[in-house]
C-alpha positions in Angstrom: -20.1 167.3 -48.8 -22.5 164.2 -49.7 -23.9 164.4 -53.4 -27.7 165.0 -54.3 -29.6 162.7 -52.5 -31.8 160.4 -55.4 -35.1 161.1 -55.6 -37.7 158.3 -53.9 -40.7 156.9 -56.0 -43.4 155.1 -53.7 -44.5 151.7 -55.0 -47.0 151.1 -52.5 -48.6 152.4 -49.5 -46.1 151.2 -47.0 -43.4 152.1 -48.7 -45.1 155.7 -49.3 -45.1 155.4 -45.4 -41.2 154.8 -45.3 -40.9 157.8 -47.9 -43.0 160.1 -45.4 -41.0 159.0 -42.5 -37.5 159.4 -43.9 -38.5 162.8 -45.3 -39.6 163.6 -41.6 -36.2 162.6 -39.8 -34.1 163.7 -42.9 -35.3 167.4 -41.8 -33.0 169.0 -39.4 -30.0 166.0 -39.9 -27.6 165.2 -42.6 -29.1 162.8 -45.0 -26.2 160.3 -45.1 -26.4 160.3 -41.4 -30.5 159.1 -41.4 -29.7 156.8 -44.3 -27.0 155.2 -42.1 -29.3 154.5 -39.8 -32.2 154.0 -41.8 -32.2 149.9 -41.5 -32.3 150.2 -37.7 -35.5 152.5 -38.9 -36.8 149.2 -40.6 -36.6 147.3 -37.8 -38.0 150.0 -34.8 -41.0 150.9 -37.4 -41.5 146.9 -38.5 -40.8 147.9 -41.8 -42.9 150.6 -42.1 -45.9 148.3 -42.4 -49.3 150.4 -42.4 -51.3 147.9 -40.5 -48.4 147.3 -37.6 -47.4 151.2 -37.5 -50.9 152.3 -37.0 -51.4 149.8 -33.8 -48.6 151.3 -32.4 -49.4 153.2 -29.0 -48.0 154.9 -26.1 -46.2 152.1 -25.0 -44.7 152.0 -28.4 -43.1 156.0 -28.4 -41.4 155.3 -25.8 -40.0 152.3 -26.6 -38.9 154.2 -29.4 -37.3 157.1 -27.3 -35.1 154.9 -26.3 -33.6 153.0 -29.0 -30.2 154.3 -29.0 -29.7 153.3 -33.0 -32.5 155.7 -34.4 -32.8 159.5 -34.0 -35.2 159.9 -31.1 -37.2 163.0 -31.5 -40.7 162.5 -30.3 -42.5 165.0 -32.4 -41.2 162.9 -35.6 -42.0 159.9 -33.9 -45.5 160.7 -33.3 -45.5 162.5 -36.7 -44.7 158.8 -38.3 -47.4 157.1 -36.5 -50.2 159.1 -36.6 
């Protein structure tokens, strides 16, 4: 069984964005199987940048739903961007 997981401090608003979002696909998974992932997270979410993330539309979600290297749940997608 995978220890505690650490504890995240925010320096920032985008990365209180990442925070958010890891907190929201963390629920429902193991944590050391979204932290795996997470980088691929980096890279589908451009780095959890506020001003990209928030242009994101439609188009975007399902280009997300089907990227095979991040969990693709729509309701935690849409949960991220909006």
């Amino acid at each position: 069984m995978p220890g505690k997981p650490p504890k995240f401090f925010a320096k920032g608003d985008d990365k209180y964005l990442e925070t958010l979002a890891f907190i929201a696909f963390v629920s429902g998974f193991r944590f050391d199987l979204v932290q795996k992932r997470w980088p691929d997270f980096h890279q589908a979410f451009k780095q959890f940048s506020i001003k990209k993330v928030s242009g994101f539309t439609d188009k975007d979600v399902k280009r997300l739903l089907k990227d095979e290297k991040i969990i693709r749940n729509e309701r935690k997608i849409i949960s991220v961007i909006e």
